[in-house]
C-alpha positions in Angstrom: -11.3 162.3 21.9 -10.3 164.1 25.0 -8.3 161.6 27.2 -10.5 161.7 30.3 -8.6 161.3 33.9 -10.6 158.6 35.5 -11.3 159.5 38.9 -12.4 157.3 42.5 -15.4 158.2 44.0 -14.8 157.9 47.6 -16.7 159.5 50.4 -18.9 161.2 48.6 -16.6 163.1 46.3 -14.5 162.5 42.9 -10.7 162.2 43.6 -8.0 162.9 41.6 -7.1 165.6 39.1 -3.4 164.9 37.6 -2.9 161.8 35.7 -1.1 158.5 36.4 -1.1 155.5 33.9 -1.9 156.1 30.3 -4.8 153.4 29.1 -4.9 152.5 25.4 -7.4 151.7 22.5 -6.3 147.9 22.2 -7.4 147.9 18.6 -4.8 151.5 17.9 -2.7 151.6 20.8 -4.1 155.2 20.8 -4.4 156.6 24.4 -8.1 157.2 25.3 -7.9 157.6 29.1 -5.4 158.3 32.5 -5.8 156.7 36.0 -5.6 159.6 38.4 -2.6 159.5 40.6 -2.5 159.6 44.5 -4.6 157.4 46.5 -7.9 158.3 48.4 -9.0 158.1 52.1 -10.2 154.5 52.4 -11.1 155.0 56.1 -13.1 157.5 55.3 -14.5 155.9 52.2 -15.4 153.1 54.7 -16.5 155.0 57.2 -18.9 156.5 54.6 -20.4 153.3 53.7 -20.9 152.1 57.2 -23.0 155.4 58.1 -24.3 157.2 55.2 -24.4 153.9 53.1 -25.9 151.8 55.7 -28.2 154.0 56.7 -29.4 154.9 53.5 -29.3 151.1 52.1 -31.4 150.5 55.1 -34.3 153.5 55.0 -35.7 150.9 52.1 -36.6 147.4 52.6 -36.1 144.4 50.8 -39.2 145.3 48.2 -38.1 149.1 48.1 -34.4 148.3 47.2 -35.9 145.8 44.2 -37.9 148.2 42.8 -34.8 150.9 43.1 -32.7 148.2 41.3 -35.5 147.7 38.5 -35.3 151.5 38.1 -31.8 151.8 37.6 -31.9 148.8 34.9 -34.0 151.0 32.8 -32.0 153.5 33.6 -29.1 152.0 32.3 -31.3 150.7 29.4 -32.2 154.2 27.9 -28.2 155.4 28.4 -26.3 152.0 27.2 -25.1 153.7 24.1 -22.4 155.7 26.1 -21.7 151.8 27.7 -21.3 150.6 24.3 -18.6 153.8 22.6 -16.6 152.9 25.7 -16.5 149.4 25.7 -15.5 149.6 21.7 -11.8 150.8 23.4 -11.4 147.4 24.9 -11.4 145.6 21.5 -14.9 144.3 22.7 -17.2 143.6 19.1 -21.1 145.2 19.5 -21.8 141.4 20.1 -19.1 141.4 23.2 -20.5 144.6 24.3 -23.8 142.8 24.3 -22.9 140.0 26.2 -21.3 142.6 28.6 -23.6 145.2 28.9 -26.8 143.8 28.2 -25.9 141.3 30.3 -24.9 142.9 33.4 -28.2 145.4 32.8 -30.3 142.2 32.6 -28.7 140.9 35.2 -30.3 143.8 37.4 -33.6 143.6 35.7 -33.7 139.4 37.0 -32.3 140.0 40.5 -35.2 142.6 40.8 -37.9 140.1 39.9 -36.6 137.5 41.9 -36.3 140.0 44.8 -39.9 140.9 44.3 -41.2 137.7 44.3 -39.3 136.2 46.8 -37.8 138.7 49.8 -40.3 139.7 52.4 -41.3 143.9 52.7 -38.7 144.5 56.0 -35.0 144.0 56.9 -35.5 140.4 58.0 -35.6 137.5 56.3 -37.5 134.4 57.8 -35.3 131.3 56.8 -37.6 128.5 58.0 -39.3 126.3 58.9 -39.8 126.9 62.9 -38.3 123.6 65.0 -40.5 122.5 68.3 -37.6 122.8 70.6 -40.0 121.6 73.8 -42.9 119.1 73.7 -46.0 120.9 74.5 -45.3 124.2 72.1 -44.1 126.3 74.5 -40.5 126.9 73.1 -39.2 127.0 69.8 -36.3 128.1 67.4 -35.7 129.3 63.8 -33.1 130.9 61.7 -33.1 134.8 60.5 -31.0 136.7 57.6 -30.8 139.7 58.3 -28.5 142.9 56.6 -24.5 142.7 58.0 -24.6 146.7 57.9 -20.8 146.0 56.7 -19.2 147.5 53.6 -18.8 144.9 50.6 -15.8 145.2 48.5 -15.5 144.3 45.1 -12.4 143.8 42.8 -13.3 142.9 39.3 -10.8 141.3 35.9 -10.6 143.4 33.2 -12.4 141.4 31.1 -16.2 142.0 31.7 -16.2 145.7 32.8 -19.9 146.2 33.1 -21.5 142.7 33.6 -18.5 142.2 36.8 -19.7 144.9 38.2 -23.1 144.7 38.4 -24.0 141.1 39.1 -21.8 141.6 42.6 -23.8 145.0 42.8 -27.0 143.7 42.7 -27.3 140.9 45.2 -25.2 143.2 47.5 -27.1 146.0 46.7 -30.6 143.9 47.8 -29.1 142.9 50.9 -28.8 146.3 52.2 -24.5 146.1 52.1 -22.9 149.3 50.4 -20.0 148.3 48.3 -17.0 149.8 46.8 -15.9 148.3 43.4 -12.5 147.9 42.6 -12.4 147.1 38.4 -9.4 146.0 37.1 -6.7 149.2 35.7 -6.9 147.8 32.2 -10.5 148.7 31.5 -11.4 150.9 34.0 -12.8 153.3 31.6 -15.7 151.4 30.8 -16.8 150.7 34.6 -15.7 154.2 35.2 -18.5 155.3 32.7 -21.0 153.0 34.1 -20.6 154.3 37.6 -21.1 157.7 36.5 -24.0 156.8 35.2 -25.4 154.8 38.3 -24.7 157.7 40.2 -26.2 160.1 38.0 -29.6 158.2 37.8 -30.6 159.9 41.1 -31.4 156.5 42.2 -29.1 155.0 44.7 -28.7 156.3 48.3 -25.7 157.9 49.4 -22.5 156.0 50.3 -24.2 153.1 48.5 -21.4 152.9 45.9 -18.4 154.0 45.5 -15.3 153.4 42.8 -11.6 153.2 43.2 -9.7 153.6 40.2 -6.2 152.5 40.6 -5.1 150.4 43.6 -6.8 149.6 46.6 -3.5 150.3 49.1 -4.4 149.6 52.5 -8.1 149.0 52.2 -8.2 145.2 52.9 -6.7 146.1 55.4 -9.4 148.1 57.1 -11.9 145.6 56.8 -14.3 144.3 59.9 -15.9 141.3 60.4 -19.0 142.4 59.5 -17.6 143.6 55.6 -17.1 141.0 52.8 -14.7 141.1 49.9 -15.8 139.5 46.6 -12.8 138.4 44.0 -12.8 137.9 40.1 -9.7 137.4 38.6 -6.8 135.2 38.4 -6.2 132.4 40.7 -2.5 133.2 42.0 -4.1 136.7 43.1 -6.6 135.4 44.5 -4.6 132.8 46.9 -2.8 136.0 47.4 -5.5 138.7 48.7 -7.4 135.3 50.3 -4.2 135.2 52.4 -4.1 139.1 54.4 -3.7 138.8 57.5 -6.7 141.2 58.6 -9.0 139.1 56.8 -8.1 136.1 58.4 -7.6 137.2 61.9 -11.3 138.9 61.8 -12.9 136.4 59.6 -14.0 138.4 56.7 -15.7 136.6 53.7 -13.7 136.2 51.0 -16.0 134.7 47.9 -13.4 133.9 44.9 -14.3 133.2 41.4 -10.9 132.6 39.3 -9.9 131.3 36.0 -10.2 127.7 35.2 -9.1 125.4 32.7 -12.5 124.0 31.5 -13.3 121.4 29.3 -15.8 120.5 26.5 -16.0 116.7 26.3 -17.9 115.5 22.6 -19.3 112.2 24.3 -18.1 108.7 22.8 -21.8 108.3 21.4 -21.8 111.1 19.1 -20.9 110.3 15.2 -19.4 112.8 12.7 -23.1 113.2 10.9 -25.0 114.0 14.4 -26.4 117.2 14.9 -24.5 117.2 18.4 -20.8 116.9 16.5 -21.8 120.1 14.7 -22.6 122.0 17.7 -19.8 120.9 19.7 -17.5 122.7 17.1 -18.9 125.4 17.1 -19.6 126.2 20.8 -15.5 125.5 20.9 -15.0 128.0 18.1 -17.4 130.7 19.5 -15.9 130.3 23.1 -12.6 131.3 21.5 -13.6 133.7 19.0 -16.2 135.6 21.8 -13.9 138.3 23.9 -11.2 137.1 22.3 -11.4 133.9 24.4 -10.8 136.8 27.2 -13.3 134.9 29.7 -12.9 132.6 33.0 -15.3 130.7 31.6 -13.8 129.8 28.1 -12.9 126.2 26.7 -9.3 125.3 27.3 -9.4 121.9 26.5 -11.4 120.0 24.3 -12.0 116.2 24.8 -12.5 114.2 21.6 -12.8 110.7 21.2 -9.5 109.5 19.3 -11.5 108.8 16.2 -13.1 111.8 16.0 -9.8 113.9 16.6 -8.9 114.2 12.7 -12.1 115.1 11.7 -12.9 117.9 14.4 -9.8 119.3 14.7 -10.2 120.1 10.4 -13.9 121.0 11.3 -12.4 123.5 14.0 -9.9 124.7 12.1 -12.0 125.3 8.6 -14.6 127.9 11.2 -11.3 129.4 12.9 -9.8 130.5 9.5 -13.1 131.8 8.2 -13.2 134.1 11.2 -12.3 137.8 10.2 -10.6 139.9 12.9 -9.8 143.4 13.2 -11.1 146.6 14.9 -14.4 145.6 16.3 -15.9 149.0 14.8 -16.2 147.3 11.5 -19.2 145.6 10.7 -17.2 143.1 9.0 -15.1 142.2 12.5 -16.2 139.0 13.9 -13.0 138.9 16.5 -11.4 142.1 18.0 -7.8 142.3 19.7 -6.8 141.4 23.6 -7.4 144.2 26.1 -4.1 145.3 26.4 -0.6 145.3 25.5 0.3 143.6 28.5 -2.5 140.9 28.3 -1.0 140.1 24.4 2.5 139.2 26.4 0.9 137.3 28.7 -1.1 135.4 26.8 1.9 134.8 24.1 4.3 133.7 27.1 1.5 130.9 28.2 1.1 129.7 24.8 4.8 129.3 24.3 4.9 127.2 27.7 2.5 124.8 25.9 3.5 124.7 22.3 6.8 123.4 23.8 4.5 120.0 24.4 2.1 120.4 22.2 1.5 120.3 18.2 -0.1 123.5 16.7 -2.8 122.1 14.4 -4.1 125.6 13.2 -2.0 128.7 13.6 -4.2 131.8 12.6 -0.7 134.4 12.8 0.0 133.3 8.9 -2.8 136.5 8.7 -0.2 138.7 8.3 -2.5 142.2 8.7 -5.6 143.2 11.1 -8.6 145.1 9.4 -8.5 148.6 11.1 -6.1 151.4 10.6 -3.7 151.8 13.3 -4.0 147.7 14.0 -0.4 147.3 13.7 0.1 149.1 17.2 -3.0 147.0 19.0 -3.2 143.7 21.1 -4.2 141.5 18.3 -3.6 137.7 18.9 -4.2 135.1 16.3 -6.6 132.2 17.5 -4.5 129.4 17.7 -5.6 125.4 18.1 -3.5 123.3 19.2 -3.2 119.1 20.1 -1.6 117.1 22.5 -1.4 113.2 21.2 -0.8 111.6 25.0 -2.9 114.4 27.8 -2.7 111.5 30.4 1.0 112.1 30.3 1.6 116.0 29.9 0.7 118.2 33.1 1.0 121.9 31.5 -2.1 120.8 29.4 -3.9 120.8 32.8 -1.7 123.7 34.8 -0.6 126.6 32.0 -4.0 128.0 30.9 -3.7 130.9 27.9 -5.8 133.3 28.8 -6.8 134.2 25.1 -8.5 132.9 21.9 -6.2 129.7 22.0 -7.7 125.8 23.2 -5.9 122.2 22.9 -7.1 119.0 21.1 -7.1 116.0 23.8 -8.1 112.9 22.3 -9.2 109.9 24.9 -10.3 106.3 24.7 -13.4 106.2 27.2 -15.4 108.2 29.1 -14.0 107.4 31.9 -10.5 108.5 31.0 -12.4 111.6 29.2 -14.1 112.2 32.8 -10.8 112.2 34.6 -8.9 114.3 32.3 -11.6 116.8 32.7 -10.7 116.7 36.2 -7.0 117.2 35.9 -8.1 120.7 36.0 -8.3 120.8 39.5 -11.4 122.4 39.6 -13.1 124.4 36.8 -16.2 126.9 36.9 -18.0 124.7 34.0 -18.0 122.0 31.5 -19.7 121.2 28.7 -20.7 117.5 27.3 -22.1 117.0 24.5 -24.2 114.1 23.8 -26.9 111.9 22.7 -27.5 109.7 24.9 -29.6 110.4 28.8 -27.8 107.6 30.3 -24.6 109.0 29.3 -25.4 112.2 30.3 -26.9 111.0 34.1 -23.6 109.1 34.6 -20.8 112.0 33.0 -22.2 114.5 35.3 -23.0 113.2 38.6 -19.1 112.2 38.3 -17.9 115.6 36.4 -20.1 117.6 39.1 -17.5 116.9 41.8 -15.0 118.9 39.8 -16.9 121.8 38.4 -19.0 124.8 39.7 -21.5 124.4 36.4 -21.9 121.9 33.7 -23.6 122.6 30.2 -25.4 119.5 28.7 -25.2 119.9 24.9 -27.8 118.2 22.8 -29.7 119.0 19.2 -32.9 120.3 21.7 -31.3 122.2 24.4 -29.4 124.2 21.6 -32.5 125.4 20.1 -32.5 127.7 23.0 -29.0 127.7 25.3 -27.1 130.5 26.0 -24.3 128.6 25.7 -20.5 126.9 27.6 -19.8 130.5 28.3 -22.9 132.4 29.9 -23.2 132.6 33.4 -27.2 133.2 34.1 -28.5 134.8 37.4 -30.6 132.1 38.3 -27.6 129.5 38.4 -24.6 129.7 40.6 -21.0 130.7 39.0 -18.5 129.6 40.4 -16.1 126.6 41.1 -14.2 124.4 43.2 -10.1 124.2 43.2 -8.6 126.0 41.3 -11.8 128.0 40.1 -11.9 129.8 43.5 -14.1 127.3 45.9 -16.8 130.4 45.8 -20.1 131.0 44.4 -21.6 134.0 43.0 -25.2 134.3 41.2 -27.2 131.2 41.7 -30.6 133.7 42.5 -31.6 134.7 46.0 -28.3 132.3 47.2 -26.3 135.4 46.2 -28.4 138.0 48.4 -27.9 135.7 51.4 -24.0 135.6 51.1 -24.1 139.1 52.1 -27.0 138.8 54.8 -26.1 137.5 58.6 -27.6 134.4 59.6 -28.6 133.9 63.5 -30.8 131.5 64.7 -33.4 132.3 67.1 -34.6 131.0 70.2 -37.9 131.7 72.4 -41.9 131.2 72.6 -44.0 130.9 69.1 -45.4 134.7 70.3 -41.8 136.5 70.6 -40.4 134.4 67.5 -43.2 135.8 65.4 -42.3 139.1 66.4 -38.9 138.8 65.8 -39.8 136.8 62.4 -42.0 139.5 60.9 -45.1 136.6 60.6 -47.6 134.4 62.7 -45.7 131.2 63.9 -48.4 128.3 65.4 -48.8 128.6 68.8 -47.9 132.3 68.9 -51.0 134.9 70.5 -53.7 134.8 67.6 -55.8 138.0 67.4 -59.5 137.2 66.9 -61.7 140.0 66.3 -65.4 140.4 65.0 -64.4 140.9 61.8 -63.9 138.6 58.9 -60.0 138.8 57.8 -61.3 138.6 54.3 -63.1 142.0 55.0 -60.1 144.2 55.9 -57.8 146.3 53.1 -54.5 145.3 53.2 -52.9 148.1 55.4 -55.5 147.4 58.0 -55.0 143.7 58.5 -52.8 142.6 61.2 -50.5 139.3 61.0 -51.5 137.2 63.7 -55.3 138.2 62.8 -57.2 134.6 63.0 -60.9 133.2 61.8 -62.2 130.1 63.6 -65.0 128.6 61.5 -67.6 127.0 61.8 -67.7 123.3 61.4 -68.7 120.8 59.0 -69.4 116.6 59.1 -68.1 115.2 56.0 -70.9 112.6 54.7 -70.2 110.0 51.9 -72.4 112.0 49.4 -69.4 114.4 49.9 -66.9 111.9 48.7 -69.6 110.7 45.9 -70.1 114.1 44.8 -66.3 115.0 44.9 -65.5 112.1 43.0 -68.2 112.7 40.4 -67.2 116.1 39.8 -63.5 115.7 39.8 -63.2 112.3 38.3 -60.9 111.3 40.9 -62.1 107.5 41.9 -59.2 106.2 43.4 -60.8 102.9 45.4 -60.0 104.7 48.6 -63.0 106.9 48.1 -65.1 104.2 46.8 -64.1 101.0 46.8 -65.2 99.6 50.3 -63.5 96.2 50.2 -60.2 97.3 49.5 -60.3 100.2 51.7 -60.9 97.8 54.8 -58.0 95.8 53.8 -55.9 99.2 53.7 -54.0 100.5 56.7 -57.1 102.9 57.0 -59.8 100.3 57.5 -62.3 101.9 55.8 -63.2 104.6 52.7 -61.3 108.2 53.6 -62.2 111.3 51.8 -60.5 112.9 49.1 -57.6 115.1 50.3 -58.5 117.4 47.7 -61.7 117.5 49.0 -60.4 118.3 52.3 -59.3 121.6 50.9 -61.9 122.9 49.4 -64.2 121.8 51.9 -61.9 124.5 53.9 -62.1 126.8 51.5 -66.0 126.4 51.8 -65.6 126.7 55.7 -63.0 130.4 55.6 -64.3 131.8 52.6 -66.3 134.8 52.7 -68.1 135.0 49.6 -69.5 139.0 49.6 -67.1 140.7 47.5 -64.1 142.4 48.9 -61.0 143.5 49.4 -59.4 140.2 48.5 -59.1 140.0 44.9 -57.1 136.6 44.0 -56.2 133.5 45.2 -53.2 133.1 43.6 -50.8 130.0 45.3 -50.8 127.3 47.3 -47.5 125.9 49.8 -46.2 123.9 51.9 -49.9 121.7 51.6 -49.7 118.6 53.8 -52.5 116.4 54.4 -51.5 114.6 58.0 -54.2 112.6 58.7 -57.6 110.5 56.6 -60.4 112.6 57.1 -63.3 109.4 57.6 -66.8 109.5 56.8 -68.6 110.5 59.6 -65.4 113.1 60.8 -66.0 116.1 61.5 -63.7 119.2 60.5 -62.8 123.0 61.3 -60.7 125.1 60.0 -58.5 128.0 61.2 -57.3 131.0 58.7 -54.6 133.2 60.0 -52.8 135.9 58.2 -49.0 135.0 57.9 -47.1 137.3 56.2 -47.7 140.7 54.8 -45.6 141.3 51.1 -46.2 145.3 49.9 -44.9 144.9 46.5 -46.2 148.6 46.0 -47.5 147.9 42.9 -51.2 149.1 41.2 -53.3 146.8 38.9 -54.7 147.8 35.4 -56.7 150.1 37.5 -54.5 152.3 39.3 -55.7 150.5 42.7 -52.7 149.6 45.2 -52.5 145.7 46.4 -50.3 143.5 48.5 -49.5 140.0 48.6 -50.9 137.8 52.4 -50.0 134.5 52.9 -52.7 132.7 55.6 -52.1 129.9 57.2 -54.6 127.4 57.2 -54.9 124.5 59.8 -57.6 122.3 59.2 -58.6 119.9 62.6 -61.0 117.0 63.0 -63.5 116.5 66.1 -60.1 115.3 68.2 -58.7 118.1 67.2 -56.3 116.5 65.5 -54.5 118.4 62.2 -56.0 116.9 59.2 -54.0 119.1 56.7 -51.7 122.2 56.9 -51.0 124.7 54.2 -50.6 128.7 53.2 -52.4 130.3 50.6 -51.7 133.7 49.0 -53.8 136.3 47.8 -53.9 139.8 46.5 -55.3 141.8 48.5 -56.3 145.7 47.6 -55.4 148.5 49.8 -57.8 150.7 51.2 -56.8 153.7 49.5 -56.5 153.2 45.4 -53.4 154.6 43.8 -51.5 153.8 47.1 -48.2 152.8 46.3 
């Protein structure tokens, strides 16, 4: 192939046409690829992002940017083939490449369903509950997230090209922040690809995204308090770029996520013959055979019980020496080389650092040859296991970690010496313990928790279906404390509101439900002639409110309730007991309670509402008594346009009412929301 010049796409433009540094096939040492030389305008890239970007990012709302994002997943989807050629170069196998593209791709497909469901349709997120700040209702206070209209910078290791990218795009991305990514030189080429590809979907605004191949010079620099930098990488640089002094005079976030030492502990309740021992070995051989142990989150050090230590460590090394390496474009490659030339030195100079304390117990460098022609000249490194007989007493187990396919034995005498040699690491982004045995597990990690970002519990069920030591998920936070960074990425919607401003809020219940986008109690109701159940979703107005009739409950009601629902807990029928209660006498059913309301705000014609779908925040605050008399008021909360159409083509949107149900001293009897789908007047409307 052509060896592509890698351009930055700053401001709006591609820049650079002569090439820099040479980047090589780490399987050949062929060269595939040039940085550009020179360095771009990063005031005006950031002065991009702050107007076009911002502006752009900010035409949509939360619902519009998740459905943008869902797009450009399948986008991605139908073009990952051109991911996949690239990321071959890296000395990534298919099954890397999965873990990196698919994953980052899936990564957008998740953070777009958990956008949909859960961000509001605006630019302001209602972070709740609302706080009485007087006594009578008058004033009260509540907190909002709303976009930092900053510029989000990201600077990515070389490692996961793809996935490193796009799960800091995503959440950044939802929050309305344009960013400008910054991968790591050795790779480049494969985020270079992808950006080209996000950019040629057509579906991202302008000033969005931008890339900067190469180094970032004074951009740090640059930054306001309202940007953000987000760091993956190494810890030393990350202390480093942590320490600017722009950053710290105007208080820009800095959210690291570094390499860790982490540990895998096989818990002193496990036995050779157990299902668990099994798995343990080979979750520590796949976390060095996957990427060529090339991952933050990788096993370092594996914690065996000292009787165990002969018996794993020939288990480990049996699966290490079956593993066939070479270039990962051969089916028969189960393990491809490091990244680069310069990662193989580094990771040979750690290893030497620790062999000089340790004992090397398998040594896969007696493979004298690599499958692959032209492997001679690429960044092979032979998985290497070694063991160190007294951890307690050796510190570079804990400080040098090889950042390739290489791990060390530790043998211990009890958990708690297991638990604190796990900790030695001085923070790690996950562990993983395997064992038997709930108690042991309830005990290891509400101790091992204090010292990692994410722990793996490894038993014969959960590995029917875990994704294993090694896989960050959206859902779940990644990061950890120490020396893993102290930040947090992922962990769903937490990640969104990293790059969202919070402010709390301040005034009446009418001018905090204007600010908060939905009705707040005591804030101006609008009561109209109309049922709310009778208006199409574009036509009904939050704050719209149904006062209903009202009905005496009787004890047939509770008779009948109990009858039909089974429910005859001696508070509904039991008379003796229930004068001996706190209540003094038989209360109705809260259960009842509600669908008496329901009876009471339900308009039964049909409609525009289609489905009653969910139930929150239900609290029942006082006994409803035989004899008491209740009402109900229904009062749309919160509008949600998912823009979506049924089976049917017809257009819907999701309203939350709240419900307040009061007794003849109008005193609340029980509090909740509902949701429903309601259809829009026009069908097709999306």
């Amino acid at each position: 192939m052509n060896a592509p010049i890698l351009q930055s796409y700053l401001a709006g433009q591609w820049f650079g046409s002569e090439p820099a540094q040479a980047l090589l096939d780490a399987s050949s040492g062929a060269v595939i690829a040039h940085t550009h030389a020179g360095q771009g305008d990063f005031e005006a890239a950031l002065h991009h992002a702050r107007t076009a970007g911002v502006r752009g990012l900010l035409a949509l709302d939360f619902q519009q940017r998740a459905g943008a994002l869902k797009a450009l997943a399948k986008y991605l989807s139908e073009h990952k083939e051109t991911l996949y050629e690239w990321s071959l170069y890296t000395g990534a196998t298919r099954n890397d490449g999965w873990i990196d593209i698919e994953g980052g791709i899936g990564t957008l497909f998740a953070y777009a369903s958990m956008a949909a469901q859960e961000l509001p349709a605006g630019n302001v997120v209602h972070e709740g509950p609302v706080v009485p700040l007087g006594k009578q209702g008058h004033f009260a206070g509540s907190h909002i997230l709303v976009p930092r209209e900053g510029v989000a910078v990201h600077i990515d290791a070389f490692n996961f090209p793809v996935w490193g990218l796009l799960e800091k795009f995503a959440p950044s991305f939802l929050a309305g922040m344009p960013c400008i990514a910054k991968p790591a030189t050795a790779t480049s080429y494969l985020t270079w690809a992808l950006v080209r590809l996000m950019l040629d979907s057509g579906l991202l605004p302008e000033g969005c995204l931008q890339l900067v191949v190469g180094s970032t010079g004074d951009l740090l620099d640059r930054l306001q308090g309202q940007d953000a930098v987000t760091f993956t990488g190494s810890a030393a640089t990350a202390a480093k770029l942590r320490a600017n002094p722009a950053l710290l005079a105007r208080g820009v976030p800095f959210n690291a996520e570094a390499d860790s030492l982490n540990s895998a502990i096989l818990a002193p309740d496990v036995e050779q013959g157990d299902a668990e021992f099994e798995l343990f070995a080979r979750e520590v051989v796949r976390e060095m055979r996957v990427k060529a142990g090339q991952k933050c989150t990788a096993i370092r050090r594996i914690l065996v019980p000292r009787r165990h230590l002969d018996a794993l460590t020939a288990n480990l090394g049996a699966k290490l020496g079956a593993l066939r390496i070479g270039d990962p474009r051969l089916p028969e490659v189960q393990m491809g080389p490091l990244a680069s030339k310069d990662q193989q030195r580094d990771v040979g100079e750690a290893l030497a650092r620790l062999r000089a304390c340790c004992n090397t117990v398998f040594d896969g460098s007696v493979q004298t040859s690599w499958a692959g022609v032209g492997a001679e000249q690429g960044a092979f490194f032979a998985p290497t296991l070694l063991s160190c007989a007294r951890p307690a007493d050796v510190a570079a187990v804990h400080d040098v970690e090889v950042f390739g396919p290489v791990s060390t034995l530790m043998p211990y005498d009890d958990l708690d010496q297991a638990l604190a040699l796990a900790a030695r690491g001085q923070g790690s982004l996950v562990a993983t313990l395997a064992t038997r045995d709930p108690q042991t597990a309830a005990f290891a990690v509400r101790r091992a928790a204090v010292h990692h970002g994410r722990i793996l519990v490894l038993d014969e069920q959960a590995a029917k279906e875990s994704t294993g030591h090694g896989s960050p998920l959206p859902a779940l936070k990644h990061g950890g404390p120490g020396r893993a960074g102290g930040g947090e990425e992922l962990g769903g919607m937490r990640a969104v509101k990293h790059y969202l401003q919070r402010a709390a809020v301040q005034g009446s219940p009418t001018m905090l439900a204007a600010v908060v986008g939905e009705y707040v109690r005591g804030a101006r109701r609008i009561e109209t002639e109309v049922h709310p159940f009778r208006r199409h979703f574009e036509e009904l107005q939050v704050g719209e409110s149904l006062l209903t009739h009202r009905r005496t409950v009787t004890e047939a009601d509770i008779v009948n309730f109990g009858c039909l629902s089974g429910d005859h807990f001696y508070m509904h029928f039991d008379d003796i007991a229930a004068r001996q209660s706190p209540f003094g006498q038989r209360i109705a059913h809260g259960y009842f309670v509600l669908s008496a309301a329901a009876g009471l705000f339900v308009s039964p014609a049909p409609g525009p509402v289609l489905a009653n779908y969910g139930l929150d925040t239900l609290r029942f605050v006082k006994p409803v008594r035989i004899g008491d008399t209740i009402q109900a008021r229904l009062t749309c909360k919160r509008k949600i346009d998912r823009r979506k159409t049924d089976a049917q083509g017809r257009g819907q949107g999701v309203v939350a009412w709240d419900v307040e149900v009061r007794n003849q001293e109008d005193e609340l009897v029980a509090s909740y929301d509902i949701l429903t789908l309601v259809a829009k007047h026009d069908e097709g409307t999306s």
